[in-house]
C-alpha positions in Angstrom: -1.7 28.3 -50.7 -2.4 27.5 -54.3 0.3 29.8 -55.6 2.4 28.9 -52.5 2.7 32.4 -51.5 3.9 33.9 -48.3 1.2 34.1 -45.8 1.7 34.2 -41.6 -0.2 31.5 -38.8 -3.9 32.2 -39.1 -6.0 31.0 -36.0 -9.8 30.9 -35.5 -11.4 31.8 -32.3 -14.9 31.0 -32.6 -16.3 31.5 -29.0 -16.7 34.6 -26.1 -14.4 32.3 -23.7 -11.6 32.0 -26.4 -11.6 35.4 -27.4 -11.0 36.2 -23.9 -8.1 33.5 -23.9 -6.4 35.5 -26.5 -6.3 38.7 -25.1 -5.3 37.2 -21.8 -2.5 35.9 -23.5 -1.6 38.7 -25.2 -1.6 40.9 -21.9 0.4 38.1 -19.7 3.1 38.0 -22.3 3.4 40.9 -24.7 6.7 42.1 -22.6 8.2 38.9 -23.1 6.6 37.3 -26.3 8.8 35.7 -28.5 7.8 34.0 -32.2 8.5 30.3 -31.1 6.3 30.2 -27.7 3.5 32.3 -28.8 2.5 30.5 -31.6 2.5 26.8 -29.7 0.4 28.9 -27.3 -2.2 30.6 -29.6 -2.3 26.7 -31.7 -3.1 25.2 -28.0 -5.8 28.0 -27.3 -8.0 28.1 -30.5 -10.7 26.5 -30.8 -11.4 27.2 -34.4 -7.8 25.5 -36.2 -4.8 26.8 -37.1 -3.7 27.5 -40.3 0.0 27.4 -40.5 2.2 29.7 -42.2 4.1 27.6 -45.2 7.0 30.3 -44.4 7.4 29.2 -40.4 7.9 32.4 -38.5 11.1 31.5 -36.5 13.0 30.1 -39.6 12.3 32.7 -42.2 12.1 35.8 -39.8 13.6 35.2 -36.6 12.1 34.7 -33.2 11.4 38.5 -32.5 7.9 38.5 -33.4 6.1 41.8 -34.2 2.2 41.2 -33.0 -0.8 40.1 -33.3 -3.8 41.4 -35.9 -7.0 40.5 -34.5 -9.6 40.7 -36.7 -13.7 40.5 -35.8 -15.7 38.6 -38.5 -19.1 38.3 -38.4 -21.0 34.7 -38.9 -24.1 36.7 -40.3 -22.2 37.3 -43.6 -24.7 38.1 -46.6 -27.6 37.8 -44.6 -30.9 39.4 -46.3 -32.3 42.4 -44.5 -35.4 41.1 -44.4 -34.7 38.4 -42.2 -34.2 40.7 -39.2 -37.5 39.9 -37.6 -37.2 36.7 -37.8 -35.1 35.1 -34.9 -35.2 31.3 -36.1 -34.2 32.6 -39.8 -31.2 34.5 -38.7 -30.1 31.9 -36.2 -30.0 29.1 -38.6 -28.1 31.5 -41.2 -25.7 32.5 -38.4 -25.2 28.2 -37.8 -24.4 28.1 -41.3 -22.0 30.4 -41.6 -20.6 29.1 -38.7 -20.5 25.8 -39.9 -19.0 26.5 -43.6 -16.2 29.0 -42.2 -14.9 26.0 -39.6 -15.0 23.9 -42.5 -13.5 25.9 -44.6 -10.6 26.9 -41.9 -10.1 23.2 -41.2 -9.6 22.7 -45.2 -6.7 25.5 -45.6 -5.4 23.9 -42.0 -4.9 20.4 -43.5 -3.5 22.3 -47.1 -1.0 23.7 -44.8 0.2 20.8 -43.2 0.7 18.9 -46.7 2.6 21.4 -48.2 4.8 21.6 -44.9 5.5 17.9 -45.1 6.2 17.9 -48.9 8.2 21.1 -48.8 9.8 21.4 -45.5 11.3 24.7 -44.5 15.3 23.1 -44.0 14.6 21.5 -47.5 17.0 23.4 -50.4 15.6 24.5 -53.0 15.5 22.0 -56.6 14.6 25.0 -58.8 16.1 24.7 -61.9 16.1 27.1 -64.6 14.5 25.7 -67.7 17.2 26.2 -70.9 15.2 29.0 -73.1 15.1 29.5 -76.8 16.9 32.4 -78.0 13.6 34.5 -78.2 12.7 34.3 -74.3 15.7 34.2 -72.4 14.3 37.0 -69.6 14.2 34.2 -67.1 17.4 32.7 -67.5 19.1 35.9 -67.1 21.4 35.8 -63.7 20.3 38.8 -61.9 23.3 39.0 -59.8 25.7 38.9 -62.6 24.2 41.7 -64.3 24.3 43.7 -61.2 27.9 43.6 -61.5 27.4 45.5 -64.3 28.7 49.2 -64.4 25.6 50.1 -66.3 23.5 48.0 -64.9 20.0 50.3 -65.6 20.7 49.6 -69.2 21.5 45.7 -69.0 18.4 44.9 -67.4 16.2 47.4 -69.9 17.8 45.5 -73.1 17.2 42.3 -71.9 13.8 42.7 -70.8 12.8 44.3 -74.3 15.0 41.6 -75.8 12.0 39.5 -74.6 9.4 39.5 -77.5 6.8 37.0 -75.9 6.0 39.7 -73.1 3.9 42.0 -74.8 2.2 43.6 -72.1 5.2 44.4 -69.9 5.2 48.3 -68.7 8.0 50.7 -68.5 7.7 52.9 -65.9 9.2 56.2 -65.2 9.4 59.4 -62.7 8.0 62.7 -64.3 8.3 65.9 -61.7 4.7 67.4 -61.1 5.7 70.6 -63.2 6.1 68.4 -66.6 1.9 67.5 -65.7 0.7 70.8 -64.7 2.4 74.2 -64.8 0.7 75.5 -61.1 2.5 71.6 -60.2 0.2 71.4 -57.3 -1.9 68.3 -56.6 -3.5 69.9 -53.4 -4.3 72.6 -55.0 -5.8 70.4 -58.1 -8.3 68.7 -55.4 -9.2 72.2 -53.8 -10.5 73.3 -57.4 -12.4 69.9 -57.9 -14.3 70.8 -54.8 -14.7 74.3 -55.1 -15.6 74.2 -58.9 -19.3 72.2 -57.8 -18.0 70.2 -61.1 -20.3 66.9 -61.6 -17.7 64.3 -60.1 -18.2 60.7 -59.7 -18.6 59.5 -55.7 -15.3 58.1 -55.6 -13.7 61.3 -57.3 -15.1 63.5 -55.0 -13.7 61.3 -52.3 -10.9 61.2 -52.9 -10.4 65.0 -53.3 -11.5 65.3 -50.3 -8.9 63.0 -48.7 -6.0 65.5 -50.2 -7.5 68.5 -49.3 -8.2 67.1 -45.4 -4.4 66.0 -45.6 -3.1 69.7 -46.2 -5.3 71.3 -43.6 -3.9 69.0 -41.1 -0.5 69.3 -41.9 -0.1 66.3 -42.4 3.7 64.9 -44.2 2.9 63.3 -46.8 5.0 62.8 -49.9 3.3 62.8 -53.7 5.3 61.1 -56.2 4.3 60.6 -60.0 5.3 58.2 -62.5 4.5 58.3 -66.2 3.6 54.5 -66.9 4.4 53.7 -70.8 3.4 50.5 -72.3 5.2 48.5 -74.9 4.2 49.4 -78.7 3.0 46.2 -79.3 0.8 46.0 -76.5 -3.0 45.9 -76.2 -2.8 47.5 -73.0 -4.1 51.0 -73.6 -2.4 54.4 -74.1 0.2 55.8 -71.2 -1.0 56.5 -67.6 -0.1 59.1 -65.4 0.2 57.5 -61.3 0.7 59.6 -58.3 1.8 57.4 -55.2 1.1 58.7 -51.7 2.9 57.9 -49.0 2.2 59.0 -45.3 5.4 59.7 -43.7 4.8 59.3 -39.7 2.5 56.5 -37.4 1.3 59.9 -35.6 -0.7 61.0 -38.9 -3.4 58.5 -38.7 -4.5 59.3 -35.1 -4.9 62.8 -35.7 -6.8 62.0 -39.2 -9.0 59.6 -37.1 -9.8 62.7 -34.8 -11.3 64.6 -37.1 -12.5 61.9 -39.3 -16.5 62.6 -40.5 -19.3 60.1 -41.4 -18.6 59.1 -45.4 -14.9 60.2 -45.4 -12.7 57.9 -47.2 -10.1 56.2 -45.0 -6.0 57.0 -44.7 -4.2 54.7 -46.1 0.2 54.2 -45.6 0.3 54.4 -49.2 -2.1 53.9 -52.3 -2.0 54.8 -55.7 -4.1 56.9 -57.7 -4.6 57.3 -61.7 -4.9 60.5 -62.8 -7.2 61.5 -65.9 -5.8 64.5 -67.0 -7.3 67.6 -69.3 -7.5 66.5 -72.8 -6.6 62.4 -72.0 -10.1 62.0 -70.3 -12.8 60.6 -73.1 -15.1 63.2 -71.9 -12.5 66.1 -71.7 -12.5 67.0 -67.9 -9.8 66.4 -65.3 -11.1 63.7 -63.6 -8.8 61.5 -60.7 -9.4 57.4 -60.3 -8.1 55.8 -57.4 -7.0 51.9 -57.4 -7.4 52.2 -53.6 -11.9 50.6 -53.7 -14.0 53.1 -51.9 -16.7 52.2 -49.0 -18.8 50.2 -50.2 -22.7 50.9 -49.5 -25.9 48.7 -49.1 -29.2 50.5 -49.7 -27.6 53.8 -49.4 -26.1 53.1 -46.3 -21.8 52.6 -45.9 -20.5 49.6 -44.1 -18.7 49.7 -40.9 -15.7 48.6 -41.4 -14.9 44.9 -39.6 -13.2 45.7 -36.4 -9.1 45.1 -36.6 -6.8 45.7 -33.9 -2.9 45.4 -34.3 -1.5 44.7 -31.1 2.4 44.8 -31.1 4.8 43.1 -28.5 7.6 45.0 -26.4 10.5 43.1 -27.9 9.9 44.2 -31.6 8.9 47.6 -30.5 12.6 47.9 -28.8 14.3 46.5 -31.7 12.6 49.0 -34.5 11.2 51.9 -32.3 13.9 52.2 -29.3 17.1 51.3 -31.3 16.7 51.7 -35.1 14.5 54.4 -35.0 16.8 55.7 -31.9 19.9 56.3 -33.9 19.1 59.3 -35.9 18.6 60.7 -31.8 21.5 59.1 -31.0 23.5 60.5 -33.9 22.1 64.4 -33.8 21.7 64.4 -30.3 24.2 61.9 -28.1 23.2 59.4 -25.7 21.5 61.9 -23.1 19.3 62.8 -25.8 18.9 59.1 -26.7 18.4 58.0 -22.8 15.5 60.8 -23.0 14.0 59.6 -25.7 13.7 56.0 -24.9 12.7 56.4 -21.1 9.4 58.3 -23.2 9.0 55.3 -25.2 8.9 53.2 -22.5 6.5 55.5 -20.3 4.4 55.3 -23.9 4.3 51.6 -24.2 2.9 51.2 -20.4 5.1 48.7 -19.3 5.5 47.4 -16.5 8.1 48.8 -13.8 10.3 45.5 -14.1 10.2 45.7 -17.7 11.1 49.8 -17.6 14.1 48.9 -15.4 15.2 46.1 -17.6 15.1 47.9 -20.8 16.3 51.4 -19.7 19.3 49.3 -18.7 19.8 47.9 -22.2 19.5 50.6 -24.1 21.8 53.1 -21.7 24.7 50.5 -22.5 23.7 50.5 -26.5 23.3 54.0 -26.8 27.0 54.3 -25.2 28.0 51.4 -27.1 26.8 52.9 -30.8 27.3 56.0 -29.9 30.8 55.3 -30.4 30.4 53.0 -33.3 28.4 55.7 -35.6 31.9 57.6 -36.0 33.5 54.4 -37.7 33.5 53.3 -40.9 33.7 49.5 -40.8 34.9 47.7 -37.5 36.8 44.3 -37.1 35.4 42.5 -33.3 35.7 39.3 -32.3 32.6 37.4 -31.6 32.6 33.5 -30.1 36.0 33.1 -30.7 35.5 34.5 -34.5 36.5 38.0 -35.9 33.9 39.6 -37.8 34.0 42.7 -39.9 30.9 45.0 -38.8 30.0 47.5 -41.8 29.1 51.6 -40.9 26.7 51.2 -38.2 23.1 52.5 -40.1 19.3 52.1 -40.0 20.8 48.9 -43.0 23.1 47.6 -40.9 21.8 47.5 -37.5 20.7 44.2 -37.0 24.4 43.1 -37.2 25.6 45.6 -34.7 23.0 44.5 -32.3 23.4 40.9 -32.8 26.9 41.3 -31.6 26.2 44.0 -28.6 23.9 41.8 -27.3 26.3 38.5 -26.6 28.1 40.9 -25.5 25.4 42.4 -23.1 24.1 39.4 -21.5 27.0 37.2 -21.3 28.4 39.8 -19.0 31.3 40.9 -21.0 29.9 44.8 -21.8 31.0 47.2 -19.5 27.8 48.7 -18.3 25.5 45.9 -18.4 25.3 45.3 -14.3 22.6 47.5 -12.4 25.6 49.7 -11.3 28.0 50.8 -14.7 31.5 51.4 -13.6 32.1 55.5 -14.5 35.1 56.8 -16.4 38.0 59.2 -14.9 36.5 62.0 -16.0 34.0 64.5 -15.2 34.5 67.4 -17.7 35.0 68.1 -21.3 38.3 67.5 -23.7 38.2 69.0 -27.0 40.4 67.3 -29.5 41.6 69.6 -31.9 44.0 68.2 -35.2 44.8 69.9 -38.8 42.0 67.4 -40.6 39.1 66.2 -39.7 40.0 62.5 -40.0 42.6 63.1 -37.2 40.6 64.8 -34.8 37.8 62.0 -34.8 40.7 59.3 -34.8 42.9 60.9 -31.6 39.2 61.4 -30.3 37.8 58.7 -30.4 41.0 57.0 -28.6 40.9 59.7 -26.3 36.9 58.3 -25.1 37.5 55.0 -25.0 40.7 54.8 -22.8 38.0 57.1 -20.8 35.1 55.0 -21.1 33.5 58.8 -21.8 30.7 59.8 -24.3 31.7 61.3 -27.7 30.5 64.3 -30.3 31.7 65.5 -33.6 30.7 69.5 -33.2 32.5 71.4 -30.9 30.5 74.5 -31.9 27.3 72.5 -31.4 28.2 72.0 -27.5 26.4 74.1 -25.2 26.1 74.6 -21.4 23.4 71.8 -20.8 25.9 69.5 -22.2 28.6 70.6 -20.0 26.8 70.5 -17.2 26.0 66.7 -18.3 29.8 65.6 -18.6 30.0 67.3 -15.1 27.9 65.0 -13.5 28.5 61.9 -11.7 28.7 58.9 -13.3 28.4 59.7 -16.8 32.0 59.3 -17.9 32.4 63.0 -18.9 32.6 63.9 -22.8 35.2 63.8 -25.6 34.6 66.3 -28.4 36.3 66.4 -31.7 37.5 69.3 -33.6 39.9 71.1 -36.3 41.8 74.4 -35.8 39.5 76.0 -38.2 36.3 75.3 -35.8 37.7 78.2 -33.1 38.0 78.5 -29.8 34.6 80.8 -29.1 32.6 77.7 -27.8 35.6 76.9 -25.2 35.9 80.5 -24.4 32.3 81.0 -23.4 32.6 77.8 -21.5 35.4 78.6 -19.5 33.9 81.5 -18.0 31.6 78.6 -15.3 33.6 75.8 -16.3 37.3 76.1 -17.0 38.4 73.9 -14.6 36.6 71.2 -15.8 37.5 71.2 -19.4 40.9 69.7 -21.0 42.2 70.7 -24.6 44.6 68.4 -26.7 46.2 69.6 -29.8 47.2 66.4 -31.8 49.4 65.9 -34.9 50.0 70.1 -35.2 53.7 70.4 -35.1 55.4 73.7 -36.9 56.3 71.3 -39.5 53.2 69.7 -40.2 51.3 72.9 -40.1 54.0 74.3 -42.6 53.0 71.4 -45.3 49.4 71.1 -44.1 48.7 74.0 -46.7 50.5 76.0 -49.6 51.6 79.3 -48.9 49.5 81.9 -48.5 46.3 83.8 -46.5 44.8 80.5 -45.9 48.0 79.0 -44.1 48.8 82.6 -42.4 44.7 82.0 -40.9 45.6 78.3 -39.7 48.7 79.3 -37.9 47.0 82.0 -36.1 44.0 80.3 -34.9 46.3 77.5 -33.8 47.4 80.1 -31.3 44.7 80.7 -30.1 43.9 77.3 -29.2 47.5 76.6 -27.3 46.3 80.4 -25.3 42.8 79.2 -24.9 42.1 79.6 -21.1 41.2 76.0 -19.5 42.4 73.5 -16.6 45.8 72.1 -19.1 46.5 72.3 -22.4 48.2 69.1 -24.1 50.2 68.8 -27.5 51.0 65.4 -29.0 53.0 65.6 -32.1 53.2 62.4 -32.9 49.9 60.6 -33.6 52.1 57.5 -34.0 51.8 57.6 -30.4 48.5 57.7 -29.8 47.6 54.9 -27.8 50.6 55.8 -25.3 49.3 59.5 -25.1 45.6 58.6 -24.1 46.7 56.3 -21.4 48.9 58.8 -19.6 46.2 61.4 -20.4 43.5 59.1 -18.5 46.4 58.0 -15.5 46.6 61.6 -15.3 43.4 62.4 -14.7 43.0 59.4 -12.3 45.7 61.5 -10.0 44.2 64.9 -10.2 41.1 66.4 -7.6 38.5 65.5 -10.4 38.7 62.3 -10.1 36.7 60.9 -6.8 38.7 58.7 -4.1 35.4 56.8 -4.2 33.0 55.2 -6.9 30.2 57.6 -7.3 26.7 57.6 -6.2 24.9 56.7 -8.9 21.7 56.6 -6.6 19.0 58.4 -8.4 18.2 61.1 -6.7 15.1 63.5 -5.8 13.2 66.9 -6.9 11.1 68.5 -4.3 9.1 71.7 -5.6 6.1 73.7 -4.8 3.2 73.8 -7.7 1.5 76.5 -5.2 0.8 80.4 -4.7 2.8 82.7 -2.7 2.0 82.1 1.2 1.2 78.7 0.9 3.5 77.6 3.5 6.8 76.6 1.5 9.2 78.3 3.2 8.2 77.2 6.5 8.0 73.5 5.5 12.4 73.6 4.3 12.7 75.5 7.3 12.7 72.5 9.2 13.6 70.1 6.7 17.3 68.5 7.8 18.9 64.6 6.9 17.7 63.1 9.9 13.9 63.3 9.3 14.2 62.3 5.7 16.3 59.5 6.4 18.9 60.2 4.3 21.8 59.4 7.6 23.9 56.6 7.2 22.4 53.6 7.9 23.2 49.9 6.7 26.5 51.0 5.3 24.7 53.3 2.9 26.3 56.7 1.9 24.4 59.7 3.2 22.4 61.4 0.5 23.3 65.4 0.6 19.8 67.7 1.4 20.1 70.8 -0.7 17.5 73.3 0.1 17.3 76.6 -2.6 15.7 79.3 -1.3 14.4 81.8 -3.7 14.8 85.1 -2.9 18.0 84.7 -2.0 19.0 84.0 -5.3 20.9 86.3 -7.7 20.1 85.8 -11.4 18.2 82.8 -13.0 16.1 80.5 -10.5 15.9 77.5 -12.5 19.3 77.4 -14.3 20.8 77.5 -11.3 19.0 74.4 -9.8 20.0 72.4 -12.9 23.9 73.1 -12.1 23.7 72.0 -8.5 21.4 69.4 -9.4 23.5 67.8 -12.2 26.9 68.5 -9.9 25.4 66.2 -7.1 22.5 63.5 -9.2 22.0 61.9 -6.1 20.7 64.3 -3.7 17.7 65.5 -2.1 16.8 69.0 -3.7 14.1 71.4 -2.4 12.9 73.9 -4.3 12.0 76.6 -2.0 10.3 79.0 -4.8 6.5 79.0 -6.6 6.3 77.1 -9.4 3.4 77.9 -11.6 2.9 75.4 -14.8 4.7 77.7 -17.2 7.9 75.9 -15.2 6.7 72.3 -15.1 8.1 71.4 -18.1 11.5 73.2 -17.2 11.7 70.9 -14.1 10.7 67.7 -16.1 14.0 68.6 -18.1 15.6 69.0 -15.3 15.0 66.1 -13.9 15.4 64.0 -16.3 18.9 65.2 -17.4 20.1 64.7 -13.6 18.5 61.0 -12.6 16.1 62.5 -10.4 12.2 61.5 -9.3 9.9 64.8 -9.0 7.8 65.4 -5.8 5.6 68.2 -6.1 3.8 69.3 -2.2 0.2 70.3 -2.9 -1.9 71.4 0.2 -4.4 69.3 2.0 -7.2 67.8 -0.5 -10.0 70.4 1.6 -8.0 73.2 -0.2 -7.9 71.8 -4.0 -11.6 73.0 -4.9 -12.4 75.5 -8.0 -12.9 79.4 -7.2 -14.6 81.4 -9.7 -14.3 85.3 -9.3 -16.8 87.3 -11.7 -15.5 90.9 -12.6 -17.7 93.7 -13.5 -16.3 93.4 -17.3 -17.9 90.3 -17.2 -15.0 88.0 -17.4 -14.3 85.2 -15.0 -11.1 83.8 -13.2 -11.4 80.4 -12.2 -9.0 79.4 -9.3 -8.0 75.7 -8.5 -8.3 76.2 -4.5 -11.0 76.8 -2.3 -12.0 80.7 -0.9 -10.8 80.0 2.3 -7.5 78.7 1.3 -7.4 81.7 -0.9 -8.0 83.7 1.6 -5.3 82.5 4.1 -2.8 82.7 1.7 -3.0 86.6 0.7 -3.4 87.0 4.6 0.2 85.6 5.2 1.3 87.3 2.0 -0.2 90.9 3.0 1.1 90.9 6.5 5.1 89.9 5.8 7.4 92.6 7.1 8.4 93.7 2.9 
């Protein structure tokens, strides 16, 4: 407050039954939270005061509000040991404490609200630059206008040194790790601090400690240095060398935390360390300081840390986790991928089922909706009744992108917002193939949205699983981009299962444009023969549009087209998930005889209440030629909405295979496990001495290698 720096809404919850309050709250609304109703909750629920933020949430950040750091303070404070034993002593010092931190909460609460009245947050801003003498003009340099500049590095560094009242500003600047040390190795530098038994200060030691802990868990971690020079005139001391670490992933500090040990220093994000080298130390050893304090220790003893808990709400952890941090998936991988990796976010989070629906929805129509958008480059839409000019969609740049998919979303007017998205024409793969590249992403990405279908960039990165997903109901099929020079190998190897179900369209490659495409020579004799061998390429029809003038007109014909042929259903599709039946058993457990009997009727999948029957698919085995599992992943994906029995063992080396599975074709597993009298541990002791532990009873056991032992084969 006193330098009127940025600061967020601090409450005080000074008793058991408002403590419990807060987390209530928190667990009643973290799905729904936003910035502008949970403060006016958390300000009606304390008991303690509220110290405003001078920098109000909703006007300076938005309403999405990230969470909620609850932090344990104890009233004891810098109570003397040797009061332990005496209750009346420690009370009274626990009342006073008590007392002095209400006051002093109720001080920076009032402060709070007098700066808010004086300096409210719509209020514009008075600051005027003061008019400088010649001498100290840093501060009424324009910032912006010297960023115009084409050599902007060297502006700024003249006029700050142009500044001869500010002796003690630093330069600072990146070194690589081989200028400091030829081995350039900082792990390796801690490992020989530790193994050398040298006489090293706590904190040294600690520190060394921290690096070599990092590398053994493979940890990523980056280690930058900068060389930090200080201005000749200064008083500041000679030149420092800094390393800055940096923790790359959240995952890194629970699997530190695992193996943490009694006295090791904490992980931090990031924190900076000065390092003494060989020669700059006074006492002429290679020594490391940290600015990062260590634990501090009372009579030999280290403080536990206060307790802090960061407790995040669902609507941030969408926005940063599900779709900023979701577009590298979305970009690699394409929105199967994307769906995949969302549906695990949400099953990480532990939401509840409402809030699973509600979201998997949203981000299904976003990942089709910037799937498309990462192959442009900057996008005119119109947006309440205005046109506004979208940059390249990015991890910078998202915010504006989801801004306007959202009115779009939940006023209605985003195809694949309902419960039930409306599926394209197609169900199959077209490959776009032009001269350029530029083309070929153009024609395609007209192709997909007159298709309402997904898109890719990499014909050569397209394998079976994802033909099998533009194959299945209700996904819109897939548009691929590509140039001659990509080859028609992928296609080929494709058409061998699925030729009838992909399309190829050669755009813009008339004799003539091929002819000036390239100067004479072995490069243009290579182009005009692998164009023939995409217009021979086997596949259901080959299309040639010459004239990408025409583009618009082609793809509309292409998709009526479609509409007419078989592959396009009569009927909407069932987009009904659907339903995985397999058997986590041993042979003779009773599988086959259970599908025996199995037919629509008893599972209730007849018609009934105008409902279309689900199909009952049961896969036997050993009747099977090939591949088990590949083959239940093509009929499963050709029909998402059926009832699938898997009439084969399925030990756990499979399980994760049928996860897969069933995720990529909208299905719900249900694995059949005997009667709970049969799930009991077995242990068999052979004469080796080895044991075999077995997760069914004897008698089950038993019965099984009976029925096994006494089949016909």
């Amino acid at each position: 407050q006193k330098y009127r720096l940025p600061h967020n809404d601090f409450w005080l919850f000074r008793t058991f039954e408002s403590c419990c309050t807060l987390f209530s709250l928190y667990d009643s609304s973290r799905e729904t939270a936003l910035a502008d109703g949970s403060i006016a909750t958390l300000s009606a629920s304390c008991d303690g005061g509220h110290i405003q933020s001078i920098y109000p949430h909703v006007a300076f950040q938005g309403n999405i509000l990230e969470g909620l750091v609850i932090r344990y303070v104890s009233y004891v404070g810098n109570a003397d040991a040797s009061m332990e034993g005496n209750t009346d002593a420690s009370m009274k010092d626990i009342e006073d404490n008590n007392s002095v931190l209400h006051q002093k909460t109720q001080e920076l609460a009032r402060m709070a609200v007098e700066i808010l009245t004086a300096v409210p947050p719509d209020r514009e801003s008075s600051f005027a630059i003061p008019q400088l003498s010649s001498t100290s003009d840093v501060l009424s340099t324009n910032i912006r206008s010297l960023s115009a500049s084409l050599s902007f590095d060297s502006a700024l560094r003249e006029t700050l040194q142009g500044d001869k009242d500010d002796i003690q500003r630093r330069g600072v600047s990146f070194i690589r790790e081989e200028d400091l040390w030829p081995a350039g190795d900082l792990v390796q530098m801690a490992h020989d601090m530790i193994s050398s038994k040298a006489s090293l200060d706590n904190e040294s030691l600690a520190i060394a400690s921290l690096i070599q802990r990092i590398d053994e868990l493979n940890i990523p971690v980056d280690y930058k240095l900068h060389r930090v020079n200080y201005a000749s005139n200064s008083n500041c001391g000679k030149p420092q060398t800094l390393c800055i670490i940096h923790i790359k992933h959240d995952y890194a500090f629970q699997k530190f935390a695992r193996q943490m040990k009694s006295g090791d220093m904490p992980l931090y994000r990031g924190f900076v360390l000065r390092l003494v080298l060989e020669g700059e130390g006074e006492d002429g050893t290679c020594n490391v300081r940290s600015t990062v304090k260590s634990t501090s220790t009372t009579n030999g003893k280290v403080e536990k840390e206060a307790l802090m808990l960061k407790m995040k709400f669902v609507k941030y952890m969408v926005r940063t986790f599900g779709i900023r941090n979701g577009l590298s998936v979305l970009e690699k991988s394409g929105s199967e991928a994307y769906d995949r990796y969302t549906t695990n976010l949400l099953k990480k989070w532990g939401v509840s089922q409402e809030a699973t629906a509600t979201w998997q929805r949203f981000f299904h129509c976003w990942g089709l909706h910037a799937g498309k958008m990462l192959s442009m480059q900057e996008t005119n839409v119109s947006d309440a009744n205005q046109t506004l000019a979208l940059p390249r969609l990015g991890t910078e740049t998202y915010l504006q992108h989801l801004s306007h998919f959202s009115n779009l979303y939940y006023s209605g007017m985003l195809e694949g917002a309902n419960e039930t998205t409306k599926a394209g024409v197609l169900r199959g793969l077209v490959v776009v193939v032009s001269l350029t590249r530029h083309d070929s992403l153009y024609a395609s990405d007209k192709v997909s949205t007159c298709l309402s279908s997904r898109r890719a960039d990499d014909i050569n990165s397209i394998a079976e699983n994802d033909m099998l997903s533009s194959m299945m109901q209700g996904t819109g099929g897939l548009v691929c981009s590509a140039v001659v020079e990509d080859g028609t190998k992928v296609v080929r190897g494709l058409n061998k299962k699925y030729g009838k179900n992909i399309y190829v369209i050669i755009v813009g490659c008339s004799d003539e444009a091929v002819e000036k495409s390239l100067k004479p020579g072995n490069e243009l004799k290579k182009r005009i023969g692998m164009l023939k061998g995409w217009r021979k390429v086997q596949c259901n029809s080959i299309f040639e549009w010459s004239d990408l003038s025409k583009l618009d007109e082609n793809a509309k014909s292409f998709a009526d087209t479609l509409k007419a042929s078989s592959l396009s259903s009569a009927s909407d599709p069932d987009m009904r998930p659907g339903l995985l039946v397999f058997f986590p058993g041993i042979p003779g457990c009773g599988k086959s005889s259970l599908c025996h009997d199995v037919d629509a009727n008893i599972l209730g999948s007849s018609p009934s209440g105008g409902l279309t029957p689900r199909p009952v698919h049961i896969c036997v085995g050993d009747k099977v030629e090939g591949k088990y599992w590949p083959l239940v992943r093509r009929e499963r994906m050709s029909v998402p909405s059926s009832i699938f029995f898997a009439d084969k063992n399925a030990p756990p080396t499979v399980w994760s295979t049928i996860a897969d599975i069933a995720a990529a074709s909208r299905a719900a597993v249900l694995p059949v496990f005997p009667d709970a009298s049969a799930l009991a541990t077995t242990s068999v002791g052979l004469e080796s001495g080895r044991q075999i532990d077995f997760p069914f009873s004897l008698l089950y056991l038993a019965v099984c290698m009976q029925r096994v032992l006494s089949r016909p084969d």
